[in-house]
C-alpha positions as CSV (number, residue, x, y, z in Angstrom):
1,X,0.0,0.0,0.0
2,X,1.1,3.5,0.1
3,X,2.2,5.0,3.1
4,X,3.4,8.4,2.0
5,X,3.5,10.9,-1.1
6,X,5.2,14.1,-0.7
7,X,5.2,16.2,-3.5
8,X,7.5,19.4,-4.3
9,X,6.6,22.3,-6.4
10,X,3.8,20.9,-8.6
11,X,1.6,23.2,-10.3
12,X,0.2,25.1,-7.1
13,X,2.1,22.9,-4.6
14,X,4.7,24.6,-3.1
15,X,5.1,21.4,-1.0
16,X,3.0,18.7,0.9
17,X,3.6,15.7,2.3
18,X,0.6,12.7,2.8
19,X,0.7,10.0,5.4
20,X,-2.1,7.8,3.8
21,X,-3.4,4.9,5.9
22,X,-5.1,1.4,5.2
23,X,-8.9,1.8,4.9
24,X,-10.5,4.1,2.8
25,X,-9.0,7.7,2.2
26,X,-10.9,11.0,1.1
27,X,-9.7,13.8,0.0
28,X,-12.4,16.6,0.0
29,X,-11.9,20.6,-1.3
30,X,-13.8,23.0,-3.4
31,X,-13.3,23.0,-6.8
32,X,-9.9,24.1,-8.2
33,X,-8.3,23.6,-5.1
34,X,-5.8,21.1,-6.3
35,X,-7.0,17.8,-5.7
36,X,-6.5,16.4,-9.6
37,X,-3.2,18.0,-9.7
38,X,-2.3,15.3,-6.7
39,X,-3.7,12.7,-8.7
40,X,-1.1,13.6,-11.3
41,X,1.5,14.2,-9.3
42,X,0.8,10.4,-8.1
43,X,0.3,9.2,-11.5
44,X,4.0,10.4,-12.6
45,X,5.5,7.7,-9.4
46,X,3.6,5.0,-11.7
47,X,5.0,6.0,-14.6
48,X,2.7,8.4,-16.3
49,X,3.9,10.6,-19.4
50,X,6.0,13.9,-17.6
51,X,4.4,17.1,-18.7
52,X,7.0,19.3,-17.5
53,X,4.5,22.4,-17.3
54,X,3.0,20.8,-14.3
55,X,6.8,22.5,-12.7
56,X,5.8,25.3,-10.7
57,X,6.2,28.9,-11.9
58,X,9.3,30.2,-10.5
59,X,11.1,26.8,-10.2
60,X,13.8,25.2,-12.2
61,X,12.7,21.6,-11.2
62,X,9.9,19.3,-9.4
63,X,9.7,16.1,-7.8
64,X,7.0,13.6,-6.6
65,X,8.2,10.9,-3.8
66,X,6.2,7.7,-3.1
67,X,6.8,5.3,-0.4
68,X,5.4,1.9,-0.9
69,X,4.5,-1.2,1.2
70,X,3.3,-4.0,-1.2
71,X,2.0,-7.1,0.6
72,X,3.3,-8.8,-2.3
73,X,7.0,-9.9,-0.7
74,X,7.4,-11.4,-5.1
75,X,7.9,-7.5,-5.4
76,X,10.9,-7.2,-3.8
77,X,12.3,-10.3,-5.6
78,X,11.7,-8.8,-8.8
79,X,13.6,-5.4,-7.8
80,X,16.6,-7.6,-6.6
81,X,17.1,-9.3,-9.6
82,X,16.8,-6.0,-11.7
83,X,19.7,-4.8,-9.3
84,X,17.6,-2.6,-7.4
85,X,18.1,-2.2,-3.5
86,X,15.5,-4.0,-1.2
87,X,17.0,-3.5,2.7
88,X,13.8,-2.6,4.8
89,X,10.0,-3.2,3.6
90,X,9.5,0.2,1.6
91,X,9.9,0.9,-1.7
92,X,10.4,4.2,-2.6
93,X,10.2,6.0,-6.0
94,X,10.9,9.3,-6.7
95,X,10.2,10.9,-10.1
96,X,12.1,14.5,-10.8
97,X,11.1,16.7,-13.6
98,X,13.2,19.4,-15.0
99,X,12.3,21.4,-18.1
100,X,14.9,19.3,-20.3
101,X,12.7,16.4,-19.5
102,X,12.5,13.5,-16.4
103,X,14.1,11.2,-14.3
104,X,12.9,7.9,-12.9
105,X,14.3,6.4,-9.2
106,X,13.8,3.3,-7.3
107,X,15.2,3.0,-4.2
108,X,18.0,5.5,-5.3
109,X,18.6,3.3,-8.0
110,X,17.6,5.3,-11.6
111,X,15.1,3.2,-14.2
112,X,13.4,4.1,-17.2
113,X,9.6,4.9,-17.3
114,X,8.9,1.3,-18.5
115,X,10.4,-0.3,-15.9
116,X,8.5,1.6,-13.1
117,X,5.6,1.5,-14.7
118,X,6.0,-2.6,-15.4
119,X,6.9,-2.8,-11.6
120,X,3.2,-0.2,-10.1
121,X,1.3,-1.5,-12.4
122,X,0.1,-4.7,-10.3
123,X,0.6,-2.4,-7.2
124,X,-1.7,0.2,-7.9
125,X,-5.2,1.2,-10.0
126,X,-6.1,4.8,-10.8
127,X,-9.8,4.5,-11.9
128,X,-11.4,7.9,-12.8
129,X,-14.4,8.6,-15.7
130,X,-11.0,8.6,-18.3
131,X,-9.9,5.1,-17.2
132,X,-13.5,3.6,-17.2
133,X,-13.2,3.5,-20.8
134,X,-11.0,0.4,-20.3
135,X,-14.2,-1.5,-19.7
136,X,-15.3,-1.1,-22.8
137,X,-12.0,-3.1,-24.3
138,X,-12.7,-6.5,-25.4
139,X,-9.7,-7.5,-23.9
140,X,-10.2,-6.0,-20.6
141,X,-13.4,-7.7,-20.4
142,X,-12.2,-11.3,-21.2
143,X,-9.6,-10.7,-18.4
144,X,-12.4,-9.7,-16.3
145,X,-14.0,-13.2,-16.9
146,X,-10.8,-15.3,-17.1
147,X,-10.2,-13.8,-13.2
148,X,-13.6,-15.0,-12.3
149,X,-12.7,-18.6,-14.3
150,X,-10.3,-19.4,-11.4
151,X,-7.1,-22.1,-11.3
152,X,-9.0,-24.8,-14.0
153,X,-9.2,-22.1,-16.7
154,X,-6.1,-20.0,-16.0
155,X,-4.0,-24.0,-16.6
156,X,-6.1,-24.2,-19.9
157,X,-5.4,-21.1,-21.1
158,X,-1.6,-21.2,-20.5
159,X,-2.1,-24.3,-22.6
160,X,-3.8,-22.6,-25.2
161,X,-0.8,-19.6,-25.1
162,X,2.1,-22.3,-25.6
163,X,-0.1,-24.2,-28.2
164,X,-0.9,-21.2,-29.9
165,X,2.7,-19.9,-30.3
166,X,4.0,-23.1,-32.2
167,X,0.9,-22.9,-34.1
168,X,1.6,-19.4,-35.2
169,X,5.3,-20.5,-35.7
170,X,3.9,-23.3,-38.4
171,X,1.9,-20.9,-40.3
172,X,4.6,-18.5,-40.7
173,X,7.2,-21.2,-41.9
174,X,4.3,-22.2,-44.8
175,X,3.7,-18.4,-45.6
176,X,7.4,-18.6,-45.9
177,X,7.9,-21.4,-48.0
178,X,4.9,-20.4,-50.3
179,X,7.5,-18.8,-53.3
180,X,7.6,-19.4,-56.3
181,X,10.4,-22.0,-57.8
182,X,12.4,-19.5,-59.1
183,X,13.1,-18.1,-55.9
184,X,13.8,-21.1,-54.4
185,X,16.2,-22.4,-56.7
186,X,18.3,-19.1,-56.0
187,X,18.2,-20.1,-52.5
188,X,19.1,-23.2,-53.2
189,X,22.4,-22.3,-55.0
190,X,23.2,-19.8,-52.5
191,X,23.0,-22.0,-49.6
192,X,24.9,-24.9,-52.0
193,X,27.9,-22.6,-52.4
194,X,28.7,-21.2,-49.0
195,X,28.1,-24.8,-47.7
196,X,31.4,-26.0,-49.9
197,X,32.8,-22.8,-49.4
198,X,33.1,-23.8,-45.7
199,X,33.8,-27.5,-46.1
200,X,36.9,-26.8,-49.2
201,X,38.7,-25.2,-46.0
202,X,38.2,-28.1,-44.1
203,X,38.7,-26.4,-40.9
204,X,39.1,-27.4,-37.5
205,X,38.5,-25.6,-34.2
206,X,40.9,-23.9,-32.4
207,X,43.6,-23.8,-35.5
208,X,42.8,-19.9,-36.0
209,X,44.6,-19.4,-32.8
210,X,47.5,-21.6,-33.1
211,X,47.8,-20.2,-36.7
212,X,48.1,-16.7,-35.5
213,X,50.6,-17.5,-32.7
214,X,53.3,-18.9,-35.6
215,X,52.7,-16.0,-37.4
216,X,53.5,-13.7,-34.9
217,X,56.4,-15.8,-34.4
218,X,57.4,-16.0,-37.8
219,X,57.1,-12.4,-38.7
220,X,59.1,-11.4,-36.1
221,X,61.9,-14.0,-36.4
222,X,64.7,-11.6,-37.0
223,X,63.8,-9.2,-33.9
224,X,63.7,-12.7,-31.7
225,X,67.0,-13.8,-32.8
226,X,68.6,-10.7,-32.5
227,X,67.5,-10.7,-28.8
228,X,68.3,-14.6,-28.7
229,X,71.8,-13.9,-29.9
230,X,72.3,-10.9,-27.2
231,X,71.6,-12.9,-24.4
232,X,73.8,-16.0,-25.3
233,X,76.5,-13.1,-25.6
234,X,75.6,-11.9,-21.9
235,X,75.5,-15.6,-20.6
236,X,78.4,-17.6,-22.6
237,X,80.7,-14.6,-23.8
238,X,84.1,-14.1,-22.6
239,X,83.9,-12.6,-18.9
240,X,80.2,-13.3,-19.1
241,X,77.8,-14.0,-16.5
242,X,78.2,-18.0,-17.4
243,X,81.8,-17.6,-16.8
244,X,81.2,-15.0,-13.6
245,X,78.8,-17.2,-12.0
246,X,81.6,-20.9,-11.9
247,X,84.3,-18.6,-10.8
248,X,82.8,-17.2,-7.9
249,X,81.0,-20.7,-7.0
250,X,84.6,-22.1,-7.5
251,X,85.9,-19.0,-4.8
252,X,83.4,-19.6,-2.7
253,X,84.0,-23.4,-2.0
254,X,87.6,-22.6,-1.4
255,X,86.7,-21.4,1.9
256,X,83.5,-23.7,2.9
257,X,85.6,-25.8,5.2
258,X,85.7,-22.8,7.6
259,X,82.4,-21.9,8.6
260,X,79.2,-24.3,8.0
261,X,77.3,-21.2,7.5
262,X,79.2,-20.7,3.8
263,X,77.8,-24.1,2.8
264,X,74.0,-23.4,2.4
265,X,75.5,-20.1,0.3
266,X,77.4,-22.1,-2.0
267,X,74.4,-24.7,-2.5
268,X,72.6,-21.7,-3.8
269,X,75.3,-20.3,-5.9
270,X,75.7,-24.3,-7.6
271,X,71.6,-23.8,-8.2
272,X,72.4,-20.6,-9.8
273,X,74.9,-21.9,-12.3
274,X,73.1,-24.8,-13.1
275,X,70.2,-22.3,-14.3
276,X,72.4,-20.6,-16.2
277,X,73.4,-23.5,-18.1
278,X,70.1,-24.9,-18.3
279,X,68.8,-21.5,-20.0
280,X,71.9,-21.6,-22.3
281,X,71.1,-24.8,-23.4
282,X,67.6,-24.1,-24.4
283,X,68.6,-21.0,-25.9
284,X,71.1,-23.0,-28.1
285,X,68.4,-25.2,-29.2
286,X,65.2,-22.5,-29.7
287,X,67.6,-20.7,-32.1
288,X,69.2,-23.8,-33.8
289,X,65.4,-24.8,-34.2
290,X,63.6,-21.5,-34.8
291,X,65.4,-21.3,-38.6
292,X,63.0,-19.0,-40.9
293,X,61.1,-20.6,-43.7
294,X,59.7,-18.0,-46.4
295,X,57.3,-20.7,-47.5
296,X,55.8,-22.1,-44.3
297,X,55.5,-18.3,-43.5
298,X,53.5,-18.0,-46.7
299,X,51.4,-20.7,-46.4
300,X,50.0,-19.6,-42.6
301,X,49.5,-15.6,-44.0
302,X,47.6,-17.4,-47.1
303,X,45.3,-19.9,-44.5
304,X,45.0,-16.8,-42.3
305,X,43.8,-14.9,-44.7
306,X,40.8,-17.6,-45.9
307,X,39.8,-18.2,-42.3
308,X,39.3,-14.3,-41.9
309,X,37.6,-14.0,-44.8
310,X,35.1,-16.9,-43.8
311,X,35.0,-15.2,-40.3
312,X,33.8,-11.5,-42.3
313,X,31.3,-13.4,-44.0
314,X,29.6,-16.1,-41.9
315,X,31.0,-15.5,-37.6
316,X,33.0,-13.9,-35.5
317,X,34.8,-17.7,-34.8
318,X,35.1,-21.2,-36.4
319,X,32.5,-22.3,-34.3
320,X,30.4,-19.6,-35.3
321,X,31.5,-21.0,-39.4
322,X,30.7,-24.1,-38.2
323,X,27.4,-23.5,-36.8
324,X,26.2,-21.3,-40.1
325,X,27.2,-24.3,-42.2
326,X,25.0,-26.6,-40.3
327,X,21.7,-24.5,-40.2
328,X,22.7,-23.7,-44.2
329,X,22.7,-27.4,-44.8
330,X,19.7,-27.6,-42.9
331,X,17.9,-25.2,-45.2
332,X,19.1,-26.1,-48.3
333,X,17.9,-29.9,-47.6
334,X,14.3,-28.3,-47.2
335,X,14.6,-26.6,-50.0
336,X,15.7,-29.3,-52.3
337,X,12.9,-31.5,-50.5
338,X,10.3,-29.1,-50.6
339,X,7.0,-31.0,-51.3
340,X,8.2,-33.2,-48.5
341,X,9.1,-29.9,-46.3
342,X,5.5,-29.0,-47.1
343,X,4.3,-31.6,-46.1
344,X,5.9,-32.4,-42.6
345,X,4.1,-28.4,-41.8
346,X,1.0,-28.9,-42.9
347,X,0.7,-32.1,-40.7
348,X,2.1,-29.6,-37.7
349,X,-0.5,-27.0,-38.7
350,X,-3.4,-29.5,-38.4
351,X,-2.4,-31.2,-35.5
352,X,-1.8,-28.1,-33.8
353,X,-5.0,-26.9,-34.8
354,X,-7.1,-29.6,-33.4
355,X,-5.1,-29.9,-30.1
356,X,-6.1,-26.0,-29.8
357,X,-9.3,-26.1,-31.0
358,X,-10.3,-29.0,-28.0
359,X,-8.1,-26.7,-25.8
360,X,-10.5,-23.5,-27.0
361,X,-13.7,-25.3,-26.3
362,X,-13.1,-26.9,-23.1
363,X,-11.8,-22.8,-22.2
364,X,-15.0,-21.6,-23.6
365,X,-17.2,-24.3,-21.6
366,X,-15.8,-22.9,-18.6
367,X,-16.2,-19.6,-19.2
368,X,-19.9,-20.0,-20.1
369,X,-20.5,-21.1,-16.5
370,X,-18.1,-18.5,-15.2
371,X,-20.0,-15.9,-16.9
372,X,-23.5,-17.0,-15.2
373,X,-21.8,-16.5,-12.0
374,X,-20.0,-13.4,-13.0
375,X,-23.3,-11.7,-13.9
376,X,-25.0,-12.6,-10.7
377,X,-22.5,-11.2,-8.8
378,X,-22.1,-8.2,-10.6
379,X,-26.3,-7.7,-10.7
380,X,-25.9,-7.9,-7.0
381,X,-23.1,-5.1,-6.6
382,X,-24.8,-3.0,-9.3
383,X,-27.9,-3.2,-7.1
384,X,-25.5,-1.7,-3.8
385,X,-24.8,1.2,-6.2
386,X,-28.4,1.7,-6.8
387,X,-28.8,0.4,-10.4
388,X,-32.0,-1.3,-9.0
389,X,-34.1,-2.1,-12.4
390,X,-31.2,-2.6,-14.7
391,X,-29.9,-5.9,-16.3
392,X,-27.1,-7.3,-17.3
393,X,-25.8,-10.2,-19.8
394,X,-22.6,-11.9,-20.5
395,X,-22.6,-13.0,-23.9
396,X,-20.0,-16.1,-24.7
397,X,-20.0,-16.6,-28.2
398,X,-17.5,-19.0,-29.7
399,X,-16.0,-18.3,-33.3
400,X,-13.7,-21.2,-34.2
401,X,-12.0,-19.6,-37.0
402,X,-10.5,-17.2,-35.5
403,X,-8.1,-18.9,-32.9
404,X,-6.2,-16.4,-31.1
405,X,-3.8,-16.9,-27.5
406,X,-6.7,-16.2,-25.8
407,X,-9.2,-19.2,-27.5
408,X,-11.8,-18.2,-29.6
409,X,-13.9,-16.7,-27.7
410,X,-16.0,-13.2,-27.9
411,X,-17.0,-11.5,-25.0
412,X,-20.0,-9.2,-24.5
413,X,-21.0,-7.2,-21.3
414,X,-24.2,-6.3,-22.3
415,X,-26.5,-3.7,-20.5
416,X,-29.8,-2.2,-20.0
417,X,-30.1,0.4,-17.1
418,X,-33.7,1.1,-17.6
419,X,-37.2,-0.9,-17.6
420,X,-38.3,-1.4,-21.0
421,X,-34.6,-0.3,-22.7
422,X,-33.0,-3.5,-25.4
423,X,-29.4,-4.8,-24.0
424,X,-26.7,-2.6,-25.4
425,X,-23.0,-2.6,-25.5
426,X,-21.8,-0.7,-22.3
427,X,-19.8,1.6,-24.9
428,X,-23.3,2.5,-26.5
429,X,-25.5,3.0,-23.4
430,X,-23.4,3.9,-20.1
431,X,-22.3,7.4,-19.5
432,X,-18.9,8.7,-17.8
433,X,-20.0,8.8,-14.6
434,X,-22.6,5.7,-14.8
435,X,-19.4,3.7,-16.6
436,X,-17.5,5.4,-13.2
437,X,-19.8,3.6,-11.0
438,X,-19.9,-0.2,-13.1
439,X,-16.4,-0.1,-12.6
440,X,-16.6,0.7,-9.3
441,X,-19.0,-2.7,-9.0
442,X,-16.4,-4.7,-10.9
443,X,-13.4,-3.7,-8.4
444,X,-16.1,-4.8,-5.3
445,X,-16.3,-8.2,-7.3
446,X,-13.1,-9.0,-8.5
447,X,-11.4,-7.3,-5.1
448,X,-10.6,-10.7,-3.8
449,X,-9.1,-12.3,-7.3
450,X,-6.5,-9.3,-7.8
451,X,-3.3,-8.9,-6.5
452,X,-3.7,-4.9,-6.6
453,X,-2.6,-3.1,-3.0
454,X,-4.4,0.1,-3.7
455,X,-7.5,1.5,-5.6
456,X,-7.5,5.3,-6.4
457,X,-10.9,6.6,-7.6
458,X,-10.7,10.1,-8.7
459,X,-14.2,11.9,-8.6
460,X,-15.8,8.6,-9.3
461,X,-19.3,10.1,-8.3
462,X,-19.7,12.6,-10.3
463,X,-23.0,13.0,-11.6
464,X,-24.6,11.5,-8.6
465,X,-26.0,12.4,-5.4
466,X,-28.4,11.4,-2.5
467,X,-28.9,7.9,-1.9
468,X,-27.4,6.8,-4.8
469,X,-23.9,8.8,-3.0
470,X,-24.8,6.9,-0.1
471,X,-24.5,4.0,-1.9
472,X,-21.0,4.5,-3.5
473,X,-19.5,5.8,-0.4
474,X,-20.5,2.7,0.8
475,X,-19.0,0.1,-1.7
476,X,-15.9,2.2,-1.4
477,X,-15.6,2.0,2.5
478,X,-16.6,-2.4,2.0
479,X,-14.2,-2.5,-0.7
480,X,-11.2,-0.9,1.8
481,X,-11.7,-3.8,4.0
482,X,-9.4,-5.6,1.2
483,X,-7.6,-2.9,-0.5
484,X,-6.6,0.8,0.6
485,X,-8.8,2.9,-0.9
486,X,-8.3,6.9,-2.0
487,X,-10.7,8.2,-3.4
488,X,-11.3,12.1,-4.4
489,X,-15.0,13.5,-4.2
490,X,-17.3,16.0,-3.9
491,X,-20.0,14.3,-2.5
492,X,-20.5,14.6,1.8
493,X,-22.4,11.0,1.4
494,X,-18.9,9.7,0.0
495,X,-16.8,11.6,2.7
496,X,-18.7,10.7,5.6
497,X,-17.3,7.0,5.1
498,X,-13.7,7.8,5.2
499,X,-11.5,6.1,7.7
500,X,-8.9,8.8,7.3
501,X,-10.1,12.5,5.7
502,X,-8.1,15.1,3.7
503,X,-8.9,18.5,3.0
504,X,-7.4,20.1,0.1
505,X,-7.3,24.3,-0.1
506,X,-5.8,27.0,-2.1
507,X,-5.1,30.1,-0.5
508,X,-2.9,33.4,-1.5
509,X,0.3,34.5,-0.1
510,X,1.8,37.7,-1.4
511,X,1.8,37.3,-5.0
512,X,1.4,33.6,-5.1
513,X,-1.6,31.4,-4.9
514,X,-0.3,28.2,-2.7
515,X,-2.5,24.6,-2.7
516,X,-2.1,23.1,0.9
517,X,-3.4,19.2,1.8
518,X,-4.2,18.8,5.6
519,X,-5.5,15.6,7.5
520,X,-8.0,15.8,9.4
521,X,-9.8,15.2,13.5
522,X,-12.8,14.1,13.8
523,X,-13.9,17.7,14.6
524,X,-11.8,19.2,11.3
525,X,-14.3,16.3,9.3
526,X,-17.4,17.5,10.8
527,X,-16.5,20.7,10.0
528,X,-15.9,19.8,6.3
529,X,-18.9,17.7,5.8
530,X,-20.6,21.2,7.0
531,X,-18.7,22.7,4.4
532,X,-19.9,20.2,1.9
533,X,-23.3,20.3,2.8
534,X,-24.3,23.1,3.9
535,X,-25.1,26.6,2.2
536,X,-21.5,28.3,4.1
537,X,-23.0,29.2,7.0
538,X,-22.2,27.5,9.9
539,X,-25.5,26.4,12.4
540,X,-25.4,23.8,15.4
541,X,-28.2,22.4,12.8
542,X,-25.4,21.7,10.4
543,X,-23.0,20.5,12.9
544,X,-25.4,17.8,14.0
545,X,-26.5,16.8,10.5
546,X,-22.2,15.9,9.7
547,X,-22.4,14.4,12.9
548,X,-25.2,12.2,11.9
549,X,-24.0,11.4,8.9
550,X,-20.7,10.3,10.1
551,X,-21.9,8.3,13.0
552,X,-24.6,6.5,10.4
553,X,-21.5,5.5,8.4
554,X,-19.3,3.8,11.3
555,X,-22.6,2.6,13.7
């Protein structure tokens, strides 16, 4: 959940900070006051687009800061294996805006847009009248079923997914290989010759390496004799250090006999001169071995030469040669046995297609009975929000040529809110703030079957009022008993159910117009459910009436 935002010159917000709790939160203020520019300051911590105009006037940067506490300990695992920090249970994010654009941070740690918005995404749901249209995608309303479907269908259709890629695979392999001869002849030759280009130069693994070694030998024979020949001068010249080395062993054993402590100096000194004779000896025979050949030199620049050409055209290594070859060979056998090749995939195709077709059906059996249940549940919730004469049907159709990762299926939320009024398409009968409220009666159904932490309705009852406020201040305040809830609103019906109540307010200092968010006592909520329902004046009439209304929400 979110336990803090703090927000730094955004828009009107010089700077406020926001200790939200679990339960439902309200955030209350006359209009203009600042309340959707907190939504969008929150909305830039879950990756929204930066505008930077929202940076206040005056200032050469903002920031938003967001400390989270997901239930969800898989969270943390997937920050630690992106490299993020994860000491402590809270997550924080911080977004900074500057006018040459935006920067992204998790836990200090810097990210791109995408990855903070892959990472709230599952955290945290912003439904307002803008979002609601998502309830009017096909694909939002399958997954809406699918959740209800449970463990049996969720197996299926990961089935159906892994089925469904190979399929897809197979057809594009036969779209492929549909060419004309022509074509494929071409192919053919191509893949012929750079097969036997590879195998005329018969090569083996690893010989680049040793190749390249003897010709850096080679190639610089006459610099490593030249240096061979100047050390055998040093060690077996007159007076060299050969020579040096037996005389002073031979001086140093003429006095041994007189003090045991020479002995162990001598030993080293015979260790010495055997060295030196070893290394003379191998020098003698490196360079008595290491004669220059002009045409074994040739023949390694010429073999270099093909292998790098080989390397330019077909991998960075022989392997890499070797590997190409293969896959060539590969190809060019299905090209030369193409009826055969054709054959082989159509077989796939159909195979594939009937495995997915039983997986489909059994997928759209269950979802046929998931939808009865779905609808029940969802006439009951859209009942709580005072939709009392409307009706609703999920339509299941199944249309078996047209296979997708998802089955076949088509799904239809259909709608009538009135006596009397055909079933519609939500997108052709709800408006913004009726769509506001279904959606509201979704979250209270699939609540349990999501994984989200918190639920941010912004102004979700506009439009409404009375009872029908009752009711939605209601469903928020049952649906916090699973989620934290924020939600922004006008109505006093709404407030009234808050566990924890903010008042947002705009007020001028000097030349500046400042927006301010304060939490409130009981006695600051009475005062703004006065506020919000009364006519500005303040009455011990008025006072009672928020009272009332309060205590009714939390008898």
């Amino acid at each position: 959940m979110i336990t803090d935002l703090h927000v730094r010159n955004i828009a009107l917000i010089d700077e406020a900070d926001i200790a939200f709790t679990p339960g439902l939160n309200v955030l209350t203020g006359e209009t203009g006051a600042g309340k959707s520019i907190l939504i969008e300051a929150l909305g830039l911590t879950l990756g929204d687009r930066a505008d930077t105009g929202l940076i206040r006037r005056g200032c050469d940067q903002a920031s938003v800061e967001l400390t989270l506490r997901p239930e969800d300990r898989s969270v943390y695992k997937v920050l630690y294996e992106s490299g993020i920090d994860t000491e402590g249970d809270d997550i924080i994010i911080r977004r900074r805006l500057t006018p040459g654009g935006s920067d992204c941070f998790i836990n200090g740690q810097k990210v791109t847009v995408k990855e903070l918005s892959r990472l709230t995404s599952s955290l945290i749901d912003i439904c307002g009248q803008r979002e609601s249209l998502s309830l009017l995608r096909e694909s939002s309303l399958k997954n809406m079923l699918d959740m209800h479907g449970a463990g049996d269908l969720h197996e299926i259709l990961e089935q159906i997914h892994e089925k469904y890629t190979l399929y897809s695979d197979v057809l594009c392999k036969l779209n492929e290989a549909a060419e004309d001869d022509s074509l494929r002849r071409r192919k053919a030759d191509l893949a012929e010759f750079e097969i036997n280009e590879i195998d005329n130069a018969s090569l083996k693994p690893g010989e680049d390496i040793e190749l390249e070694a003897s010709y850096r030998r080679m190639n610089n024979a006459s610099k490593i004799s030249e240096a061979l020949s100047s050390v055998s001068a040093i060690l077996d010249g007159n007076d060299g250090a050969g020579d040096l080395i037996s005389h002073a062993l031979k001086t140093l054993n003429s006095v041994t006999e007189y003090d045991d402590a020479l002995v162990d100096m001598a030993s080293s000194l015979t260790d010495i001169d055997s060295l030196c004779s070893d290394l003379s000896r191998e020098l003698s025979s490196y360079m008595s071995a290491s004669d220059y050949d002009a045409a074994s030199f040739n023949e390694i620049s010429a073999r270099l030469d093909l292998i790098n050409h080989l390397k330019d055209k077909y991998g960075r290594t022989i392997d890499d040669i070797l590997s190409y070859r293969d896959d060539r060979a590969a190809e060019l056998e299905r090209l030369l046995d193409h009826e055969a090749y054709m054959d082989r995939l159509n077989s796939q195709r159909d195979s594939l297609h009937d495995e997915l077709s039983a997986l489909c059906g059994r997928a759209h059996d269950i979802r046929t009975v998931a939808a009865g249940s779905l609808e029940s549940e969802l006439m009951e919730s859209l009942k709580d929000m005072n939709f009392l004469n409307c009706e609703l049907r999920i339509d299941v159709t199944a249309d078996e040529s047209h296979i997708t990762a998802t089955g076949y299926d088509d799904i239809d939320f259909l709608i009538s809110l009135n006596p009397g009024e055909p079933l519609m398409p939500l997108k052709d009968i709800a408006s913004g703030g009726e769509l506001s409220r279904i959606m509201l009666a979704v979250k209270c159904v699939s609540g349990d079957r999501d994984n989200c932490d918190t639920l941010i309705f912004d102004e979700i009852d506009t439009g409404i009022s009375g009872v029908t406020a009752w009711k939605v201040g209601e469903k928020l305040h049952s649906l916090a008993g699973s989620h934290q809830v924020i939600c922004i609103t006008h109505q006093a019906q709404v407030a009234a159910w808050a566990d924890t109540h903010f008042v947002i307010s705009k007020s001028v200092h000097g030349d500046r117009t400042l927006t301010a968010v304060d939490s409130l006592d009981e006695n600051g909520m009475t005062e703004e459910l006065m506020r919000m329902t009364g006519s500005g004046e303040t009455t011990e009439a008025a006072r009672r009436a928020a009272m009332e209304l309060k205590a009714r929400a939390h008898g």
